[in-house]
N, C-alpha and C positions, 0 to 999 in steps of 0.2 A: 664455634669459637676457633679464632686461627691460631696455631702455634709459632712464636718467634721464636729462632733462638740466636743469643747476643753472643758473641765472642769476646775476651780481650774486657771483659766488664770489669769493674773497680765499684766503688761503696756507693762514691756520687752519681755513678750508671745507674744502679739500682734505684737510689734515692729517687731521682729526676722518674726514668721509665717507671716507676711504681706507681707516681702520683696519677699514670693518664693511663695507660694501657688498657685497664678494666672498661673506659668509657667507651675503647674503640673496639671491644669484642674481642681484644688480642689476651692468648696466657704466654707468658714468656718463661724460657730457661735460661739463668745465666749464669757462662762460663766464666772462669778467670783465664781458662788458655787461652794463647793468641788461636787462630785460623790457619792451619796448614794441611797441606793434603790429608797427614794423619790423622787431624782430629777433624777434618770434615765429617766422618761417621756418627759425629755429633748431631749432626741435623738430622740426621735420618728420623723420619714420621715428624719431621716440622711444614713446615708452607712457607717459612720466609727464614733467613738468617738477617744477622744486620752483625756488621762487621767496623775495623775502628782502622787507623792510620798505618799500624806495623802490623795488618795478618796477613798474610801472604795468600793473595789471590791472582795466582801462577794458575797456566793452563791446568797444571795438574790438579791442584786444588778443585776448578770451575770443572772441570771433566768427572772427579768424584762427586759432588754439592750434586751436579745435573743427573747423575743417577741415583745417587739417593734420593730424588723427586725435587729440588730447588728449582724454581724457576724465577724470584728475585731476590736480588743481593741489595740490602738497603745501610748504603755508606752512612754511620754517624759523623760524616768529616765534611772538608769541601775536594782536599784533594782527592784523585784517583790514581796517584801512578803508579799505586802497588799493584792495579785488575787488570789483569792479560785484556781488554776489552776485544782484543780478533778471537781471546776464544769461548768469550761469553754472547757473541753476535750468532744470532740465530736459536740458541739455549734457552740465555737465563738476560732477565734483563736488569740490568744495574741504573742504580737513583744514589743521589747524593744530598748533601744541605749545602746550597751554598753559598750560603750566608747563614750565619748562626751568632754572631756581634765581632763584625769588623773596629767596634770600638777595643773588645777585648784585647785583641792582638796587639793593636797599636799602642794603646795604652801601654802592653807587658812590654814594648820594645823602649818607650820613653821610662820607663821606670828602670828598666838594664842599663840604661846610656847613662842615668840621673847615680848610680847606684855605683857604677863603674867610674865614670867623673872623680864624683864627689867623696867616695871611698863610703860610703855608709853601710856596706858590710863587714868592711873590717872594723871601722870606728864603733861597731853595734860588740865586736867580739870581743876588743879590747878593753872599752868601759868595764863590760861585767867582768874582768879581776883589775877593777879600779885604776887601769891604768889612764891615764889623760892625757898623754903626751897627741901633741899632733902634728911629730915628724911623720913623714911620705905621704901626707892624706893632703896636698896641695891638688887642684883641679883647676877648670879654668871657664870663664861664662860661656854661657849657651849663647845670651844673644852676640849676632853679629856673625857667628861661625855658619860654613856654607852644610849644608847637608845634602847628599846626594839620595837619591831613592830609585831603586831601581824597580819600575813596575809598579803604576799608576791604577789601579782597580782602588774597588774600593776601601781596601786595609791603605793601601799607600795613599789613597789623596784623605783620609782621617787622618794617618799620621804626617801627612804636611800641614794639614791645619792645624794641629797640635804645635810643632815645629814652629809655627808662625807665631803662636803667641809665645815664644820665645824668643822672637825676635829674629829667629836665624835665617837665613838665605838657602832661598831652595834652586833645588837642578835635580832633571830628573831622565832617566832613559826606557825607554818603553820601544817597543817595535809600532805601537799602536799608540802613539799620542791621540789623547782630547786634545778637546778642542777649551785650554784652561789658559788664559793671558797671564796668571799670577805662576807658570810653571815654564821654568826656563827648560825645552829637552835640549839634551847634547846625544853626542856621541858615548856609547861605554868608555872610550878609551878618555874622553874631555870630561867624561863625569869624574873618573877615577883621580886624574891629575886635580882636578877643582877641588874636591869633597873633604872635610875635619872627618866626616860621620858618613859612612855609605850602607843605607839602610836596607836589607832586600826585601821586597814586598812580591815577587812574583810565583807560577805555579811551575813545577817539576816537569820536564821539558827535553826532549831529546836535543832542544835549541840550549838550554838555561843550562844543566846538566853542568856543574863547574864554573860557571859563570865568572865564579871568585877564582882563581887559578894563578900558577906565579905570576902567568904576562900580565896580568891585569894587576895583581899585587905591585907588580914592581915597576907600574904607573904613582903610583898614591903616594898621597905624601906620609914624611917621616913621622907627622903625628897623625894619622887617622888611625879610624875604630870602625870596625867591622859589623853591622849588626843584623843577625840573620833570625828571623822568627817563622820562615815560610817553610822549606823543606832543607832538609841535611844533606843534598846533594848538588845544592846551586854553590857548596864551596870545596872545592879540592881541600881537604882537611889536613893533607900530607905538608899545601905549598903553605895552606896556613902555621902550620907550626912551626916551618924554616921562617915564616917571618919572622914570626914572634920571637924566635928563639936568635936571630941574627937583629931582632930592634928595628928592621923595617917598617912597622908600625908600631901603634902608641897601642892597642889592644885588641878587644874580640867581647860580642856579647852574644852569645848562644844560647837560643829555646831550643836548638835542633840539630841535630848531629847524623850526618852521611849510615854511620852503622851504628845508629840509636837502637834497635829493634830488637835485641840480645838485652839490650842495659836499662832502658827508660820507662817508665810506670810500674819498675821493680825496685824493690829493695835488696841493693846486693852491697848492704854495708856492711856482710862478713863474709865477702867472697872476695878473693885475690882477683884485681883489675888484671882482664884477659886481652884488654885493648890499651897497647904503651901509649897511643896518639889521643885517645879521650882522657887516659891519665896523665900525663905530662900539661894535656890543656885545662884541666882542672885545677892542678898543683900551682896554676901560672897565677902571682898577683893581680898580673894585667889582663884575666879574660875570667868571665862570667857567666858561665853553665845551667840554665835552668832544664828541667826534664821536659820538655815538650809541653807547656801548662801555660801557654802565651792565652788561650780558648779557657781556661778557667773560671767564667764567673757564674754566678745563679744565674744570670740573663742567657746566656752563651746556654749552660746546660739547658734551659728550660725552651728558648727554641729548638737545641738539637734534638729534642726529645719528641717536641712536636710535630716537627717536620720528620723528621723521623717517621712517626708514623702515620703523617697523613699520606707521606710518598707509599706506603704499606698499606690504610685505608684506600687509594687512586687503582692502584694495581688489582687490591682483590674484587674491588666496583665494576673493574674494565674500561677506568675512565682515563681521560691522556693521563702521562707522567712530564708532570712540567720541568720535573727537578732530571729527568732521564740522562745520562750520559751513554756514550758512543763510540766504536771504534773508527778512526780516521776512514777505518774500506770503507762505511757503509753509514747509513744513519738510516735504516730501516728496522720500524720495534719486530721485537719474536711475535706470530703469532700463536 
């Protein structure tokens, strides 16, 4: 029987990985620390780890994992840009899911836009002490309004389809357009100027890295809304809160935050906020903080758990890794 061990595990980790593990021969430990060099000593007398979105797999971390005996790293996520991948080439080899329900995401980002609109979190807090006023909870319809998306895979072209039966007008920018008649691409800089709504759908990116930043802010129009569900560092978070705080845009809906990694799938509702730019963008009427939980549903968990382990079954068989990722030097497996 192979030993996992899970990093970064929570309730519904468990739940899901409980139901199937036994089938596959695996026994699992699992932690609630995230992954850092320190607690790599965790794996030691395991055969595989599996790791989540904010543990840190920095050289150093891969360099401890590979002497305690690791030689795969099995991502519950789609992204990777937290894995040094130059210095797991040759080591340890890294698999991911990457797809796990592109509906999930997209669905969480139309429900933040619908939620922020429409004021239905505040209207939800104000009822229950009976108040019924409904001053400041004016919005404005969906259809007709342009929506910009940046990065066309498959979370972004679900949520244009979404978007479409809203009626709204799409524009989209991609380095890689399809080949789609129904998707107008522009320029970043023509999407920014066009868009009510500029949705980001793409991966973490030495290119992406900021993507959202003041020049591109201070293209957009006075009413656009900002909506990020992919990684927390496609937006300079500094230039966003000079917008917001100067009224250059109308808001902000956030699954994800640049320096989430300290704050997110914690309860730190009796801890002094240690970060003034996640607290001030919380405190804001006009923007919409969820914890990274865009991936949350029974379907979502119940593939990533899957896949999960069958990328874990492929590996201990010796058979390919279809889900495998790669460092730019190289794209040859360890043998």
């Amino acid at each position: 029987m192979k030993k996992i061990c899970i990093y970064d595990s929570k309730r519904y980790d468990k739940e899901y990985f409980d139901k199937i593990v036994e089938s596959y021969g695996f026994e699992v430990d699992y932690y609630e620390t995230k992954l850092t060099p320190r607690t790599s000593v965790l794996a030691r007398d395991h055969d595989a780890i599996v790791a989540f979105v904010n543990d840190d797999l920095s050289k150093a971390t891969i360099d401890r994992l590979y002497d305690n005996g690791i030689r795969i790293i099995a991502l519950r996520c789609a992204g990777y840009n937290n894995v040094d991948l130059d210095a797991a080439q040759g080591k340890i080899r890294v698999v991911r899911v990457p797809d796990y329900s592109p509906y999930a995401v997209a669905e969480h980002a139309i429900a933040m836009i619908l939620t922020l609109n429409r004021k239905t979190h505040r209207a939800y807090i104000r009822t229950r002490d009976f108040n019924f006023s409904l001053n400041s909870f004016v919005g404005f319809d969906m259809k007709g309004k342009t929506v910009g998306v940046i990065g066309t895979g498959k979370i972004g072209r679900i949520f244009i389809n979404i978007c479409k039966g809203f009626g709204m007008k799409i524009c989209a920018y991609d380095p890689y357009p399809i080949d789609e008649p129904d998707i107008e691409y522009l320029s970043l800089e023509e999407l920014c100027k066009k868009s009510d709504i500029i949705s980001l759908h793409c991966p973490l990116t030495k290119d992406t890295k900021h993507i959202i930043n003041e020049k591109t802010i201070s293209l957009m129009k006075k009413n656009a809304i900002i909506v990020n569900t992919s990684r927390g560092a496609l937006i300079d978070s500094d230039a966003l809160l000079d917008a917001l705080l100067s009224e250059k845009i109308r808001g902000a809906c956030l699954d994800v935050y640049e320096e989430e990694t300290d704050f997110f799938y914690e309860d730190m509702s009796n801890e002094i906020p240690k970060d003034d730019t996640l607290a001030r963008l919380i405190y804001m009427p006009n923007v919409i903080v969820t914890s990274h939980q865009a991936f949350l549903t029974h379907e979502a968990l119940t593939n990533i758990a899957e896949t999960t382990c069958n990328n874990l079954r492929d590996f201990f068989d010796g058979k390919e890794l279809k889900n495998e990722v790669f460092s730019n030097n190289s794209s040859k497996n360890v043998k």
